[in-house]
PyMOL CGO cylinders between C-alpha atoms (Angstrom):
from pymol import cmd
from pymol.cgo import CYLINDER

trace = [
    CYLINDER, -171.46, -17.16, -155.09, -174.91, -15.77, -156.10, 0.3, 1, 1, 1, 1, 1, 1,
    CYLINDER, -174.91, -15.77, -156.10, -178.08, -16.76, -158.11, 0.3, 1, 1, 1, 1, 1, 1,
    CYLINDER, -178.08, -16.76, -158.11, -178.58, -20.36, -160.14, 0.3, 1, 1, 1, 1, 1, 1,
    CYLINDER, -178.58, -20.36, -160.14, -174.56, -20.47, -159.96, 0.3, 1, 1, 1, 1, 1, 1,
    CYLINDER, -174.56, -20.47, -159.96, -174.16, -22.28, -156.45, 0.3, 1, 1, 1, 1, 1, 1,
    CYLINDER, -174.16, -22.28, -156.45, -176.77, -24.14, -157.02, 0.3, 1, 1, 1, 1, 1, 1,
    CYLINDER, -176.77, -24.14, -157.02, -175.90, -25.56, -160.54, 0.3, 1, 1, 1, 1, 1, 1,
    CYLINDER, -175.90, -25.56, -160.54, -174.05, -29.08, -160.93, 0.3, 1, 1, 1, 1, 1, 1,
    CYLINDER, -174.05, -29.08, -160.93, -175.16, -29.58, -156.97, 0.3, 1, 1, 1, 1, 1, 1,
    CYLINDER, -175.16, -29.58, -156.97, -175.23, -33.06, -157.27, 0.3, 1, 1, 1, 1, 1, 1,
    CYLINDER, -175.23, -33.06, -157.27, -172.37, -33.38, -159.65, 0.3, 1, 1, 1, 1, 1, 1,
    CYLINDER, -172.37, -33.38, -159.65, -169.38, -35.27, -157.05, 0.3, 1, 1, 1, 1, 1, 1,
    CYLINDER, -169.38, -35.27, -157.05, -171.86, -36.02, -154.30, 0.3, 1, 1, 1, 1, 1, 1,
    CYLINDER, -171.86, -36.02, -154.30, -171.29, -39.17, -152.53, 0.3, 1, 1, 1, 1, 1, 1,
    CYLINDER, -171.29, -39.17, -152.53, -174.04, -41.66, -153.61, 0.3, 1, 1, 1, 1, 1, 1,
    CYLINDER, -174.04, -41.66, -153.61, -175.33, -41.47, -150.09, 0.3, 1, 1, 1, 1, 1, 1,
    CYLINDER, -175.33, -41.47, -150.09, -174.92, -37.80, -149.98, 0.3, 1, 1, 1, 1, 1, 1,
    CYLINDER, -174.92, -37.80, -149.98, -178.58, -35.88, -148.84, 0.3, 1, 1, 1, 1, 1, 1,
    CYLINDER, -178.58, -35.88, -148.84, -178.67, -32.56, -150.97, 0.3, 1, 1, 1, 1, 1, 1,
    CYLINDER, -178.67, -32.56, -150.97, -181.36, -29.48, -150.26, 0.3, 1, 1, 1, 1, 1, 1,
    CYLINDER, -181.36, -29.48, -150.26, -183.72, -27.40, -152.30, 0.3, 1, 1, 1, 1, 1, 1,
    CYLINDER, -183.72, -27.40, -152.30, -182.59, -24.21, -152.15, 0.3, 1, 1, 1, 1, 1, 1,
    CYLINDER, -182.59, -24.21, -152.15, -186.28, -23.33, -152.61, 0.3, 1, 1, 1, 1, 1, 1,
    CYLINDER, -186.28, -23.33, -152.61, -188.11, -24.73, -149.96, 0.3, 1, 1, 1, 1, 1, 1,
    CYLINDER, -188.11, -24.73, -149.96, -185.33, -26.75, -148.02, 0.3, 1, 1, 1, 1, 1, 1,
    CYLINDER, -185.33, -26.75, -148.02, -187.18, -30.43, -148.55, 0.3, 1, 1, 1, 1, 1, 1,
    CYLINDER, -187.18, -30.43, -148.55, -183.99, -32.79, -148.74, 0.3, 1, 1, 1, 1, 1, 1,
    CYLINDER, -183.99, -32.79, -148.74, -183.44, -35.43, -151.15, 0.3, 1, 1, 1, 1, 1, 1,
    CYLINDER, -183.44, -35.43, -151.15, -182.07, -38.39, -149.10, 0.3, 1, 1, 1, 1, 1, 1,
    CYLINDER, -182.07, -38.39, -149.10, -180.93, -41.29, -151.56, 0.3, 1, 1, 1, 1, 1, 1,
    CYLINDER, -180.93, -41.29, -151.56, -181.29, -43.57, -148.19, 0.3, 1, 1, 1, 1, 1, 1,
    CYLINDER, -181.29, -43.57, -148.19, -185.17, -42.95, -147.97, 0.3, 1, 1, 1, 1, 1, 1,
    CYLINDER, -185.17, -42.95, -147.97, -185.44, -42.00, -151.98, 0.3, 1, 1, 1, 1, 1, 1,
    CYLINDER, -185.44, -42.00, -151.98, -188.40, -39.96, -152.82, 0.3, 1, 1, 1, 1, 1, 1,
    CYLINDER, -188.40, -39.96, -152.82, -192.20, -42.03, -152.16, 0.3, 1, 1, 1, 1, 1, 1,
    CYLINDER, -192.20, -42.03, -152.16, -194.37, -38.42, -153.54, 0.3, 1, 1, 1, 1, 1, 1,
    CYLINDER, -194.37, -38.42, -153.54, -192.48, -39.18, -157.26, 0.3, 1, 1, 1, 1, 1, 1,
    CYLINDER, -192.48, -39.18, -157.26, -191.78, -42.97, -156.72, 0.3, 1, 1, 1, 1, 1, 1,
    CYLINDER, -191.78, -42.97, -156.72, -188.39, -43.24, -156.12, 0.3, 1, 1, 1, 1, 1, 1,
    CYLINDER, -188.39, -43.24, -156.12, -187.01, -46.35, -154.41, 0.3, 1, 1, 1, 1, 1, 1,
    CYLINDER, -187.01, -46.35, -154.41, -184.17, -45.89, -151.34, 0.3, 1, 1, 1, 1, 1, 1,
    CYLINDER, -184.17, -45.89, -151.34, -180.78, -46.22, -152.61, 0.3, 1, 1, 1, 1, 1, 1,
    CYLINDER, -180.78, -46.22, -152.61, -180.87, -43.96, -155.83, 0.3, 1, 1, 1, 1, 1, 1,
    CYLINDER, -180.87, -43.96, -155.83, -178.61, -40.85, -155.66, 0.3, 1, 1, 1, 1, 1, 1,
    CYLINDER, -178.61, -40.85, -155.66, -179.20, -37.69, -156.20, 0.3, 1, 1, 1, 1, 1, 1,
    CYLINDER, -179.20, -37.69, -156.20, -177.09, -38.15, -159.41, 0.3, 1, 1, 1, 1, 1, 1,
    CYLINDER, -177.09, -38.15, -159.41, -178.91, -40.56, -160.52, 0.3, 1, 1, 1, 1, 1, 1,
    CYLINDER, -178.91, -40.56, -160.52, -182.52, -39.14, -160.54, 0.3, 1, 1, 1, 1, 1, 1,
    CYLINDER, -182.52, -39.14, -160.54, -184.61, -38.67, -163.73, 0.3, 1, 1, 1, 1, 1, 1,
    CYLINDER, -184.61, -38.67, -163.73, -183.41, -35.46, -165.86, 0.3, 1, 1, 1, 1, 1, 1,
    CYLINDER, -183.41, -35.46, -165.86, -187.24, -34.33, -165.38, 0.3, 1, 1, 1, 1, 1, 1,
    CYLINDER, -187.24, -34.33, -165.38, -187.32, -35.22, -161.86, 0.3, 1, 1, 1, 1, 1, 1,
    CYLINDER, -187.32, -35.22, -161.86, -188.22, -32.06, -159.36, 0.3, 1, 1, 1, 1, 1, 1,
    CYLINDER, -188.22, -32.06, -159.36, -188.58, -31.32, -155.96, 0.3, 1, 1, 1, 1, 1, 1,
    CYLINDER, -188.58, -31.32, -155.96, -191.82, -33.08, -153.83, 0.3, 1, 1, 1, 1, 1, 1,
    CYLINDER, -191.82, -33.08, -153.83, -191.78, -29.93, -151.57, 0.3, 1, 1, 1, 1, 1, 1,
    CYLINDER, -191.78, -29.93, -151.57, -191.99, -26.92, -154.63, 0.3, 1, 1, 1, 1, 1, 1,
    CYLINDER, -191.99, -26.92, -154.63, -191.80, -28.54, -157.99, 0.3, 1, 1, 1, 1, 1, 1,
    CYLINDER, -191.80, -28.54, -157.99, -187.93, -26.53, -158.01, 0.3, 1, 1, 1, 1, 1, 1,
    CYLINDER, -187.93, -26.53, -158.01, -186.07, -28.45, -161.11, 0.3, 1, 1, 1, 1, 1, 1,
    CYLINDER, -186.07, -28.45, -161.11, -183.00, -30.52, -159.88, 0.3, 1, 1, 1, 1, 1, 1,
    CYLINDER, -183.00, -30.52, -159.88, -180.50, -27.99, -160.40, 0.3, 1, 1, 1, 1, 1, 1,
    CYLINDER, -180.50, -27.99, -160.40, -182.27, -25.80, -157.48, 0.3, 1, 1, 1, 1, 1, 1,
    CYLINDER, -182.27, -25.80, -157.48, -180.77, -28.66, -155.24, 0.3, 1, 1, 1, 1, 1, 1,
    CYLINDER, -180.77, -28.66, -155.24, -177.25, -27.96, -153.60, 0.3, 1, 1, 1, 1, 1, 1,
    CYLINDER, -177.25, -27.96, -153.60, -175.56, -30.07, -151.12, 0.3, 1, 1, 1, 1, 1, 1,
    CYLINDER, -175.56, -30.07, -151.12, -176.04, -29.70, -147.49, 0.3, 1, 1, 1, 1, 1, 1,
    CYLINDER, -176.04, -29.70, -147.49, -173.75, -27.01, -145.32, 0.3, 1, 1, 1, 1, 1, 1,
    CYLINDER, -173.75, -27.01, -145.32, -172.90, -25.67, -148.85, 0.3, 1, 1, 1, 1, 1, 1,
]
cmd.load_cgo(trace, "trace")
């Protein structure tokens, strides 16, 4: 895969405790610690973040995400 396409839908299927990268800047979204720079609690998945939420690391949209190893 190249481009936006293996990073679209990244957190589509990830388990809700499943940590999931920026393929930016490599800050990781880990639903166990949430996300204290935009105010989200531990325990929300990646799935379940705000449509307008981005990454703390480089403002990357959530689709710039992709799960880890991937």
């Amino acid at each position: 895969m190249t481009g936006e396409a293996r990073f679209e839908g990244a957190g589509r299927g990830a388990a809700a405790d499943e940590a999931l990268e920026c393929g930016i800047c490599w800050w990781v979204y880990d639903p166990v610690e949430g996300d204290d720079v935009r105010g989200i609690p531990p325990g929300v998945p990646f799935a379940a973040l705000p449509d307008d939420w981005c990454c703390p690391g480089c403002d990357a949209p959530k689709h710039k995400f992709m799960r880890m190893g991937a």
